[in-house]
ROVO-619559 format. One record per atom (N, C-alpha, C): x, y, z; residue in one letter. Coordinates in steps of 0.2 Angstrom, whole numbers, plus 5000, padded with zeros to 4 digits. Example, Ala and Ser with C-alpha at 12.3 -4.5 7.8 and 13.67 -1.06 7.14 Angstrom:
2
506649725039A506249785039A506649845039A506449895035S506849955036S506450005039S
***
This chain:
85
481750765050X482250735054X481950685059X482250635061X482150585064X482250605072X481850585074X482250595083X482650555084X483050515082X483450475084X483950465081X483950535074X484350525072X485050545073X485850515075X486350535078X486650595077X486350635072X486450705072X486250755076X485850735081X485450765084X485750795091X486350745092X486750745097X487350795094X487450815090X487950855087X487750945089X488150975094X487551025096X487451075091X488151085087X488051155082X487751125074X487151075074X487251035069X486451065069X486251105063X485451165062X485151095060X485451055054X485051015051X484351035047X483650975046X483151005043X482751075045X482751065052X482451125055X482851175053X483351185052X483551265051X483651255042X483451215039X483551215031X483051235029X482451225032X481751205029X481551295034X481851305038X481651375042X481951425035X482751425033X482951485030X482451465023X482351425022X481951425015X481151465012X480951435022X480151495022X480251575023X481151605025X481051675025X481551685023X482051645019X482351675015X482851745020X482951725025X483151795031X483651765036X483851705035X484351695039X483951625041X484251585046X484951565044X485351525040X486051535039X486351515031X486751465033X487051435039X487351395041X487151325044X486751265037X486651215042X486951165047X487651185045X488151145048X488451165055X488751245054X489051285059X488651325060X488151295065X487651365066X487751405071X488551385071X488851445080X489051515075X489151505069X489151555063X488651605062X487851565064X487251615062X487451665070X487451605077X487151625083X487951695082X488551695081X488951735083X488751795077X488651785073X488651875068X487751895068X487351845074X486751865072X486251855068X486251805063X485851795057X485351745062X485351715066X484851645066X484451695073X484551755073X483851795079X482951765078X483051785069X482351765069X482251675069X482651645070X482651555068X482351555077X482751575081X482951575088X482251595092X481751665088X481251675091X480751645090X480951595084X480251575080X480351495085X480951475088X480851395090X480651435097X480651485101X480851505108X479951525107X479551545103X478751545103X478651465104X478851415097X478651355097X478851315104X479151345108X479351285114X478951335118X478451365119X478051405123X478151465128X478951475123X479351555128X479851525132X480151465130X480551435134X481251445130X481951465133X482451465129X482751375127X482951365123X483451295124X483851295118X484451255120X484851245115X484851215110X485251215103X485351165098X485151105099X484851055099X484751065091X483851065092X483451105088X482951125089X482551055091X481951075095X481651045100X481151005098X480651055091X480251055089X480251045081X480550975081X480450965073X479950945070X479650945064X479150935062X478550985061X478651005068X477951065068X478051115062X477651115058X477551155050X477651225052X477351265057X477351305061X476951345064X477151395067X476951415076X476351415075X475851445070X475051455070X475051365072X475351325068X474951245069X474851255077X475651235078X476051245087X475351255090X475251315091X475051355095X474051305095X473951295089X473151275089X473251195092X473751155091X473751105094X473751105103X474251165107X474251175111X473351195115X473351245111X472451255113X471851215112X472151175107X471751095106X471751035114X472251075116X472651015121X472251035129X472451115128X472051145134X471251135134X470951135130X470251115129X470151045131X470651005131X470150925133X470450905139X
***
């Protein structure tokens, strides 16, 4: 995803972040278009807790914050790379 890409502005709009999420767990979420479909039957819990670790325990809304980051192990080592300098 592009940050500036106009879709980002779309609030219920998953996009790659939640395309590229359900594919590494195969465990939800299944809607990347109407993702108010994971959040209301509950499929996108583990999508929600994995971006709520990558923003640092911080809640926020759609559309994810942290695109790109491959995941939370990287996240988290570039954070303690950060706090060390």
């Amino acid at each position: 995803d592009l940050p500036f890409d106009p879709t980002n502005l779309i609030p219920f709009w998953g996009g790659a972040v939640h395309h590229d999420f359900h594919h590494k767990t195969f465990a939800g979420p299944y809607a990347s278009i109407f993702t108010w479909c994971d959040w209301a039957f509950g499929t996108d819990k583990a999508f929600r807790a994995h971006q709520k670790k990558l923003r640092g325990g911080k809640e926020a809304m759609y559309p994810a914050q942290f695109r790109g980051a491959p995941n939370a192990e990287a996240a988290e080592k570039r954070r303690a790379k950060a706090k060390a300098a």
